[in-house]
C-alpha positions in Angstrom: 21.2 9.1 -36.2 24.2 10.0 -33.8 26.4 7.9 -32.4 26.6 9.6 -29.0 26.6 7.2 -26.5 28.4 8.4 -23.6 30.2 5.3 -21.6 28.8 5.8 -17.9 31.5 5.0 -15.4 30.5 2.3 -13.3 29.8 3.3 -9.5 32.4 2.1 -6.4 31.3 -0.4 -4.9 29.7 1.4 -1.8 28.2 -0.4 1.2 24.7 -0.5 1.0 23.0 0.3 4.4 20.3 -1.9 4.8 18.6 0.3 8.3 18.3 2.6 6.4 16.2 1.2 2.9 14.2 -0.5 6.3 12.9 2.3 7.5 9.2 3.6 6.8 8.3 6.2 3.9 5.4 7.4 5.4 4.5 8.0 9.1 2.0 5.5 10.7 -0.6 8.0 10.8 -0.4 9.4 7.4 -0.3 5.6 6.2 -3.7 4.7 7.7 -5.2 8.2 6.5 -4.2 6.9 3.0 -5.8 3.4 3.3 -9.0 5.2 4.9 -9.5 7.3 2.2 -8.7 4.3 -0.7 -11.2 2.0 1.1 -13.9 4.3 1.2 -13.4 5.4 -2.8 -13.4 1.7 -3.4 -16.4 1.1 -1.0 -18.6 3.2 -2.6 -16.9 2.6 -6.6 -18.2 -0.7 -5.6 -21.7 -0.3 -4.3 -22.4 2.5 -7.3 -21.5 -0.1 -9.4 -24.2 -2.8 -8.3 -26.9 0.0 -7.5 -26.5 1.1 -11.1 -26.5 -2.5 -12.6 -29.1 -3.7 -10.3 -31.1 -1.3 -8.4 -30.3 -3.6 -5.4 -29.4 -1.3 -3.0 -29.3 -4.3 -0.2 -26.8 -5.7 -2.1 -24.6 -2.4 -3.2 -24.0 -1.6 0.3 -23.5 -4.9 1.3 -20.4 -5.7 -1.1 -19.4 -2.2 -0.7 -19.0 -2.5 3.0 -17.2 -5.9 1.8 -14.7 -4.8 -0.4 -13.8 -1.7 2.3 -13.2 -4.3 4.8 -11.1 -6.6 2.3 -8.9 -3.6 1.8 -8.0 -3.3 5.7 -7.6 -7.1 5.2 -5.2 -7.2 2.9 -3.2 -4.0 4.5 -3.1 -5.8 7.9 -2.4 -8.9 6.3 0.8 -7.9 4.5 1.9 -6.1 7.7 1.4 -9.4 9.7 3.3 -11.1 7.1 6.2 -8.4 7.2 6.6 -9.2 10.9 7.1 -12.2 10.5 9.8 -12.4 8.0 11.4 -9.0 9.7 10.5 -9.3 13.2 9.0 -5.9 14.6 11.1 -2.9 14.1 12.7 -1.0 17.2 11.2 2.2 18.1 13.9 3.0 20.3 16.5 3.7 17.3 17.7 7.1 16.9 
């Protein structure tokens, strides 16, 4: 076993700018793209499943359409709850 342990110098105390770990990752757009696309996958994962298990096909769709609308939920949800602890962001910003 080597001993090489290199001795990292510790970094300067730089200012951390706080607009700018605010702002978005993704564009609004390409955001609810992404949850379309998950909650449909997850719709249907979930209706396969009780079809298969049950041969209910009443019931598949039912919790599939369910679950779908549980993810927008749950997306709109956190949002809400971001505004409210962050207030809404300004567009207007360069």
């Amino acid at each position: 076993m080597s001993n090489n342990k290199k001795k990292t110098e510790p970094k300067k105390n730089e200012p951390v700018n706080y607009d700018e770990l605010r702002k978005p990752w993704i564009k609004k757009r390409t955001g609810y793209i992404v949850i379309t696309v998950v909650s449909i996958a997850l719709g249907a994962l979930t209706a396969a499943q009780i079809i298969m298990g049950s041969g209910d096909w009443g019931h598949g769709i039912l919790w599939g359409v369910i679950f779908a609308a549980m993810v927008w939920l749950v997306f709109f949800g956190m949002a809400w709850f971001q505004t409210m602890l962050r207030g809404k962001p300004n567009d207007t910003q360069k």
